[in-house]
C-alpha positions as CSV (number, residue, x, y, z in Angstrom):
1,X,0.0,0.0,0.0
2,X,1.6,3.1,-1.0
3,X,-0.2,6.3,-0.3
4,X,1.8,9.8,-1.0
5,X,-1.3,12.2,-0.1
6,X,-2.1,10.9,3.8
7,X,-0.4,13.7,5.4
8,X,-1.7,16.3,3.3
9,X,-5.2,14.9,3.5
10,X,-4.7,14.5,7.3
11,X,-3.5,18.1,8.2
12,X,-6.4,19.3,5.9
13,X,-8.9,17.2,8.1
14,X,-10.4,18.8,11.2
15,X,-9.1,16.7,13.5
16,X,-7.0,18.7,15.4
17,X,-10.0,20.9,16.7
18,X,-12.7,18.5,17.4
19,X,-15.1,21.6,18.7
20,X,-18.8,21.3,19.2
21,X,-19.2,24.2,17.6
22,X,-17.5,23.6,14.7
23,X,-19.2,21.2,12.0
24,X,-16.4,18.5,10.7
25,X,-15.8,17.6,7.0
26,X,-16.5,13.9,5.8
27,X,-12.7,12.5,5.3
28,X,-11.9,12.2,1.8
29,X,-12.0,8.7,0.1
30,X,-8.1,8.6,0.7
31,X,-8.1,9.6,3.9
32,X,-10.9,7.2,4.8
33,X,-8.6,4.5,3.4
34,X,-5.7,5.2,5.2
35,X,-7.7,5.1,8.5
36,X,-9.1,2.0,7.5
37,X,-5.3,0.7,7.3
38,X,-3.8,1.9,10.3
39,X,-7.3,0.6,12.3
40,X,-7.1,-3.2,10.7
41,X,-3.5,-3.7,10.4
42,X,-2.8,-1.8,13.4
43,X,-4.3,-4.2,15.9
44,X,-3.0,-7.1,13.6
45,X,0.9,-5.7,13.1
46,X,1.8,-3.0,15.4
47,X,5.2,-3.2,14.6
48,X,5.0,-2.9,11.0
49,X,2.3,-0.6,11.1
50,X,4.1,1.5,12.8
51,X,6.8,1.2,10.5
52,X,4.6,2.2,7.5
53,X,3.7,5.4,9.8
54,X,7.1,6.4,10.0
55,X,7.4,6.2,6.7
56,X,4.9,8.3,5.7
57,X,5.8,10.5,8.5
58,X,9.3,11.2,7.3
59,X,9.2,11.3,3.5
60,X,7.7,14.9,2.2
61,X,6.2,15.2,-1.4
62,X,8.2,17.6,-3.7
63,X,6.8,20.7,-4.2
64,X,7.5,22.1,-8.0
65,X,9.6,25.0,-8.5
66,X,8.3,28.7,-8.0
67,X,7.6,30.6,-11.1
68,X,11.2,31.4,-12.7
69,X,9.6,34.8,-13.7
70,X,9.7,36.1,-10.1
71,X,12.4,38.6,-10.2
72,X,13.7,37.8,-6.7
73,X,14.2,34.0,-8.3
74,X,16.3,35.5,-11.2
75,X,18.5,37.3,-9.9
76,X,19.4,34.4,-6.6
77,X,23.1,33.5,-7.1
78,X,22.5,29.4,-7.3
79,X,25.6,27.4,-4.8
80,X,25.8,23.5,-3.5
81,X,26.9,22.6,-0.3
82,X,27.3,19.3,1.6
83,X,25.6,18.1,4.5
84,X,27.3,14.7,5.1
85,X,27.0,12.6,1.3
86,X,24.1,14.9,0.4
87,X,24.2,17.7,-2.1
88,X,22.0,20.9,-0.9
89,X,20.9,23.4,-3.1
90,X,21.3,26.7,-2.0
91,X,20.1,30.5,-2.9
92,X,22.1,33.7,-2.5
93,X,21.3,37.5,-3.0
94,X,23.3,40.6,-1.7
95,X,26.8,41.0,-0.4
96,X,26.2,42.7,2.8
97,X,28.5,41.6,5.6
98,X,25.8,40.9,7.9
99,X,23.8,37.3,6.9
100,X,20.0,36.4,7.2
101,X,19.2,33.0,6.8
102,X,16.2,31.7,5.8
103,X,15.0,28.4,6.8
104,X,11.7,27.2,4.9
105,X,8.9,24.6,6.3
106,X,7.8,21.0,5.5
107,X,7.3,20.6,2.0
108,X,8.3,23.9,0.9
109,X,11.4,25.1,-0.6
110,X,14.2,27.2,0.1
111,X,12.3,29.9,-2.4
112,X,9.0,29.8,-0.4
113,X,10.7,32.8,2.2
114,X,11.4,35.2,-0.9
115,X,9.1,37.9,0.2
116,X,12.0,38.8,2.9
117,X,14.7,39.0,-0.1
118,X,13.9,42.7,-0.8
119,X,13.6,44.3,2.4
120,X,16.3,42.3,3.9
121,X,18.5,43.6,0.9
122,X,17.1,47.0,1.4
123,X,18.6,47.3,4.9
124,X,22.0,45.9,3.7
125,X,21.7,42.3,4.7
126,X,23.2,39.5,2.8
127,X,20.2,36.7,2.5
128,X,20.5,33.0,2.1
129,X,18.3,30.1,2.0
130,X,18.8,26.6,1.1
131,X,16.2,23.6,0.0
132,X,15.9,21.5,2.8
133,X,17.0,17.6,2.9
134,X,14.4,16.0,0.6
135,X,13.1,19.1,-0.4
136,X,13.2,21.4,-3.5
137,X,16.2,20.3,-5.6
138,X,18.3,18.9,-2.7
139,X,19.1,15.3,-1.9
140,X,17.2,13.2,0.0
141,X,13.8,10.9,-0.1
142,X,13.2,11.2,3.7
143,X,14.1,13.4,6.7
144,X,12.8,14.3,10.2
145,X,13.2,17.3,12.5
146,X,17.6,15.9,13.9
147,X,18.5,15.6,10.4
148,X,17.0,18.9,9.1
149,X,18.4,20.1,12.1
150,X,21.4,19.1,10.8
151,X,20.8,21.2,7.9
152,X,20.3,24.1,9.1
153,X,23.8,24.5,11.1
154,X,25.4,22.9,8.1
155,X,23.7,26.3,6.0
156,X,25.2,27.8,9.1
157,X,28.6,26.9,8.8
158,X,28.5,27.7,4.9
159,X,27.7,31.2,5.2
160,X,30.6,31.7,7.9
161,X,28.6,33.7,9.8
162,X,25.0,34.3,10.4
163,X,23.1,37.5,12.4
164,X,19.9,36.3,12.3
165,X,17.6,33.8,11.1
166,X,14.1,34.1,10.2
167,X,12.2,30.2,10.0
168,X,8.5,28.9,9.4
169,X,6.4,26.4,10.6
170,X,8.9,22.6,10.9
171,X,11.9,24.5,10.0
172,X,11.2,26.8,13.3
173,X,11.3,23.9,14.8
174,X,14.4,22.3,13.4
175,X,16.3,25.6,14.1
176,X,15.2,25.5,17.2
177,X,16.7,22.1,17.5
178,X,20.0,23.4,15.6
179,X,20.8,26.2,17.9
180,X,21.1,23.6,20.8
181,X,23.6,22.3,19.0
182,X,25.6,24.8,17.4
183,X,29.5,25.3,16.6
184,X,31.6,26.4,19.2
185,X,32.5,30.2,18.4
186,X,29.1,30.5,16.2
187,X,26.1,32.5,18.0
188,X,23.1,33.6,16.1
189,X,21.7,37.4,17.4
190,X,18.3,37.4,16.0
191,X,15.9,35.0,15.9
192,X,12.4,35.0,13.7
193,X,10.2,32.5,13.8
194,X,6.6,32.3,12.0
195,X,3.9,29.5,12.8
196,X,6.2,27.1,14.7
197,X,4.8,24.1,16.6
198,X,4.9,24.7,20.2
199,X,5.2,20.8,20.9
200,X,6.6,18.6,18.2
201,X,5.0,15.2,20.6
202,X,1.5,17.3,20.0
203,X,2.6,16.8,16.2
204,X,3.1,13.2,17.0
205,X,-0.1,13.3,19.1
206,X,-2.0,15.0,16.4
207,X,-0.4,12.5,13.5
208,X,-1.8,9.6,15.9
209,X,-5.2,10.8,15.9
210,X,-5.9,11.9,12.4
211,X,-4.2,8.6,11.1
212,X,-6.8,6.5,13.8
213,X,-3.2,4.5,14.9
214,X,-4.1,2.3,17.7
215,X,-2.4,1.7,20.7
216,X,0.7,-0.4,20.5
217,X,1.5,0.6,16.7
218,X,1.3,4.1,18.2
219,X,4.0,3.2,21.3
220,X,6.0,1.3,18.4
221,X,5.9,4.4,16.2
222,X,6.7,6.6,19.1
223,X,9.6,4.3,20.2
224,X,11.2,4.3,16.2
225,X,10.7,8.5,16.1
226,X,13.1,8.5,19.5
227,X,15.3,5.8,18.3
228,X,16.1,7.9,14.8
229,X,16.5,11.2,16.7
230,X,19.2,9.9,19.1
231,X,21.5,8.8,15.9
């Protein structure tokens, strides 16, 4: 069974606000199915349920390239970095001594923050951004919030030096995650963050709900999600 839309179908589901108040949408016929799934299997395999949930938990879907007649996207100087064996893509405009790094969300691109190009330039900043791991035009068929992380100070330790960094939504999160873990000698002076979750286990909680996990493949999924983050 291989099913590339759950999360998106999940997130656009009102599970996450189960108010009186507030009349819920019928599940679409493919989230419907994926419940189905993770209710029969679930109580049948726990462990390889949960398996399959981490999959689909860890792999974002692409999202195509921004429209190449934005002038902000013509005139980003285009560089490669590494971050371990994969090849990032990275984005570039000013020469200002002072650098602002953007850091885009789950299933976005590095592109997806170019609204702040101008008036970061404007004020003499140097801006940069990068597609995440499995993201955009970067390496990668799977990631999770340690190994963007990872990401993010490897951006970090490309552009020498960074004054602030402005981050949405799971790439808050992941910079959040990053600066715990920094460089000796590299401190970051400004922080922006737009639409970050306040608890990534309410994520978790909230994945487990929509996706109608039970029980033991839930603790099994939990248990692989804490297992991956400690390598």
């Amino acid at each position: 069974m291989h099913i590339t839309h759950a999360q998106e179908e999940v997130l656009k589901s009102d599970w996450k606000d189960p108010s009186p108040e507030k009349p819920t949408r019928p599940p679409s016929f493919l989230l419907a199915l994926v419940r189905l799934y993770f209710q029969t299997f679930g109580r049948i395999f726990p462990a390889l349920t949960a398996r399959y949930a981490y999959h689909l938990f860890t792999k974002p879907r692409r999202r195509a390239r921004h429209q190449s007649s934005d002038p902000v996207l013509e005139s980003a100087r285009i560089f490669e970095f590494l971050y371990g064996r994969q090849l990032l893509k990275g984005y570039e405009w000013g020469s200002g001594e002072r650098t602002i790094l953007l850091v885009h969300g789950w299933e976005s691109r590095g592109t997806a923050l170019r609204s702040f190009v101008p008036v970061l330039l404007e004020a003499g900043f140097r801006v940069l951004a990068f597609d995440g791991p499995a993201h955009g035009d970067s390496a990668g068929k799977r990631t999770n919030l340690p190994h963007f992380a990872g990401a993010v100070r490897a951006a970090i330790r490309q552009a020498g030096a960074v004054e602030g960094i402005i981050a949405h939504s799971f790439g808050g999160a992941s910079t959040v995650y990053a600066l715990t873990q920094l460089d000796p000698g590299l401190s970051i002076d400004k922080l922006v963050y737009i639409a970050v979750p306040s608890s990534m286990l309410r994520v978790f909680e909230n994945t487990v709900r929509g996706l109608r996990i039970p029980k033991r493949a839930a603790a099994r999924f939990k248990q692989i999600l804490e297992e991956k983050a400690k390598r």
